[in-house]
C-alpha positions, 0 to 999 in steps of 0.5 A, a space after each residue: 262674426 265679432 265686426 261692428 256695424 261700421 267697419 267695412 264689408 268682407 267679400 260676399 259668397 264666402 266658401 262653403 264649408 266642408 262639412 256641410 257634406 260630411 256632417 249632414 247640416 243644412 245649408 244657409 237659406 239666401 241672405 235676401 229671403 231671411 227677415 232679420 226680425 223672423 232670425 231673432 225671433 227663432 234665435 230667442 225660441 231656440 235658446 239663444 241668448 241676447 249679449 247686447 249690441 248696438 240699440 236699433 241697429 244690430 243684436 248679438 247673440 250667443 248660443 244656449 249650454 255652457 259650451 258656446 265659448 265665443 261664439 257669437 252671431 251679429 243680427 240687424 235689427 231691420 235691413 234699414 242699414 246698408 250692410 244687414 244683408 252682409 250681416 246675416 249671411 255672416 250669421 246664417 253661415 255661422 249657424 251652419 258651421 254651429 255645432 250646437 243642435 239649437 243652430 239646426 233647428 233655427 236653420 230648418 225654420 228659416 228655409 221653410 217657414 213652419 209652425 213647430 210642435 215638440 213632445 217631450 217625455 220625462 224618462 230616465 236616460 240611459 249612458 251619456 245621454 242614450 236611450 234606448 231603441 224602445 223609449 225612441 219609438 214610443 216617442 215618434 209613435 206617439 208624436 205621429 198619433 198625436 199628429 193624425 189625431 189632430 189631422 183627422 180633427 181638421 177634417 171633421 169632428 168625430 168622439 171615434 174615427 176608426 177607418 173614417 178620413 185615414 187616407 187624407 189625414 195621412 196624406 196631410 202628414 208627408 209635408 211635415 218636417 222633422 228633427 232630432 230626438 236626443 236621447 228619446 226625450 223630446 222631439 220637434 216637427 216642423 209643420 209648414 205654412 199654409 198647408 200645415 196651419 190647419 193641422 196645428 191650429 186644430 191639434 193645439 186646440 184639441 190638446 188645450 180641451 183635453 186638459 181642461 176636461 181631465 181637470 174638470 174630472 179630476 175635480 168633480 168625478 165628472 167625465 160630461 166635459 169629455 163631450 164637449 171637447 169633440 167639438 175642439 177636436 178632442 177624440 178616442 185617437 188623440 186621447 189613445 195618443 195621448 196615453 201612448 205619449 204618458 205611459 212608461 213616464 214620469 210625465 209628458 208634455 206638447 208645446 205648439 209654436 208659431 211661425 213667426 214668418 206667418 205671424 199668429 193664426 186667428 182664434 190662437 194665444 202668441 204665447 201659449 204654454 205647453 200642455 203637460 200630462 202626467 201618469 196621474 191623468 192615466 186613469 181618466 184618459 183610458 176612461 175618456 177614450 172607452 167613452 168615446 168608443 162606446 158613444 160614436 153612433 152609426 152613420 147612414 150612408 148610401 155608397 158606390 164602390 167596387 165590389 173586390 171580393 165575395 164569399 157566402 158558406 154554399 152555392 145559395 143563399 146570404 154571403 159578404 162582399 167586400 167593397 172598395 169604396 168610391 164615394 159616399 164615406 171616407 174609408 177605403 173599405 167596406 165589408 157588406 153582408 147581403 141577402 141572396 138576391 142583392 148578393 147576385 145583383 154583386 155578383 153579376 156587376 162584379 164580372 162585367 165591370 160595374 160599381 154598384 150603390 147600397 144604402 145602409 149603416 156604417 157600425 162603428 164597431 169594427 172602425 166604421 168597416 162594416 155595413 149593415 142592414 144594407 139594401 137597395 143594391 144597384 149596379 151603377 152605369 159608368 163611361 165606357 173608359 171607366 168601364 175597360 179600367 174595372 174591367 182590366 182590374 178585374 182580370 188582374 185580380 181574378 183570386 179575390 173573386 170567390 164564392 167557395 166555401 169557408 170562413 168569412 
């Protein structure tokens, strides 16, 4: 690692190392895919320190903390010079040989190209270093709130979701990678681009908006910027998130970093510090997110689902039905409550494999899982293969099929 430029190249492929196995590093991504400039750009985010090198041709590095003794990485400044490729996969696989947690993050960032979100918290540790199993947990409960918040965000703008969006806003979080949370601290996730862009696009706007708006009460008494903030993705989740983030601390905070293979998103500072909170903030934020809840309003639907399960007090009148959502709302379930007749015109779809179609108002009390003042009830014709699937599901499920007697 310490051969200038100029003296000739050892042998190409060196041999694995073989710890890799044992010590669970990640391998060095190929030498041809890595762009010097992405390399050093992660290197400086990371920590690493820059030592000199020759100007306009390579840089050398070395890695943060007291304890990186000699160790030293040689980075070309482009791959203009007929051995760059050499040099960097000497230096990828010294980052993997690395003992230094930094050495892993820059790897993980170069094999798959992410925009990086960290959370830190500002807890006392424990011996050496440790923390305990509580302090971990709320770190990545947190972390993983946050990240729904801002993936719900990405899907529309809303002050309360509730059941709304869930399952697409889950489902945006299974391609995102995450790191190591030493000593229940700070956490990094790695968000890959494109499919992960929107969601760290729109949760560093939300986090920005959410600051400015306790500012602005805590200045004016003043909680109207609050309303403003949904418009930027601020919410009853991210704020419930934020919240879980603070608490028990003496202060928090969220850095969003850029991929530097994708460059900087449209509408975003290169250079934008982290947004920090503090146990002061408490009181406001508790405040924003009963406003939020209170405010949503109910929302007019018209929904097609399948009917999964019924119940009502006697052999007549009113009763609920339990409805699995096909379309018209982003939730998976909806809780219906229907007069005797529209209760009947349920039941009879129900056992010969129709979805039916109601009209009425998602309440937000509950999470948006309740409908009410439903009407115009309707069986829904459907192809003769969608029909035999209903049906088949009806047979497999026949105990949620109930009109006895009890609770609701």
């Amino acid at each position: 690692m310490h051969r200038p430029i100029e003296e000739p190249a050892p042998p190409r492929g060196p041999r694995p190392h073989p710890g890799h196995a044992r010590t669970g590093r990640p391998d060095p991504p190929e030498p041809a895919r890595v762009d010097p400039a992405v390399l050093g750009a992660l290197l400086a985010r990371h920590g690493w320190r820059r030592r000199g090198g020759a100007p306009g041709r390579y840089s050398r590095w070395t890695p943060p903390g007291p304890g990186a003794g000699g160790t030293s990485l040689l980075v070309p400044e482009s791959r203009s010079f007929p051995d760059s490729e050499d040099l960097i996969g000497e230096a990828l696989t010294a980052l993997a040989r690395s003992s230094s947690p930094s050495a892993r993050d820059v790897l993980v960032a170069l094999a798959v190209p992410s925009d990086e979100i960290s959370w830190w918290r500002d807890v006392p540790s424990g011996p050496a270093g440790t923390a305990s199993w509580t302090v971990e947990e709320q770190l990545r409960g947190a972390a993983r709130q946050l990240l729904l918040a801002g993936a719900l965000a990405a899907r529309a703008r809303a002050g309360y979701y509730g059941a709304r969006h869930r399952r697409p806003a889950a489902a945006a979080l299974e391609s995102v990678l995450v790191g190591p949370a030493p000593g229940g601290r700070r956490l990094t996730a790695y968000l890959p681009v494109p499919a992960g862009r929107p969601l760290a696009v729109r949760l560093h706007q939300a986090l920005y908006a959410a600051r400015e708006a306790v500012d602005y009460q805590r200045a004016t008494g003043a909680m109207h910027a609050f309303d403003g903030a949904v418009g930027a993705g601020v919410s009853h989740e991210l704020v419930e998130a934020v919240i879980t983030l603070v608490r028990g601390t003496e202060g928090a905070g969220v850095g969003v970093q850029w991929s530097p293979a994708a460059g900087v998103p449209e509408g975003c500072a290169a250079a934008a510090g982290p947004v920090e909170f503090s146990p002061g903030d408490l009181p406001v934020l508790r405040e924003a997110s009963a406003r939020y809840l209170r405010a949503e309003p109910a929302v007019p639907v018209r929904i097609t689902g399948t009917v999964v399960r019924m119940r009502r007090s006697g052999p007549r009148g009113p009763g609920t039905v339990r409805v699995r959502v096909l379309a018209g709302a982003e939730i998976p379930h909806v809780r219906i409550s229907l007069d005797e007749e529209d209760y009947r015109i349920a039941g009879h779809a129900h056992l010969v494999g129709l979805p039916i179609r109601v009209h009425g108002r998602l309440e937000s009390r509950g999470g948006f899982r309740r409908l009410t003042g439903a009407a115009r009830v309707v069986p829904v014709q459907v192809d003769d293969a969608e029909r035999d699937r209903l049906t088949k599901s009806l047979q497999e499920n026949l105990d949620f099929f109930e009109e006895a007697r009890g609770e609701d």
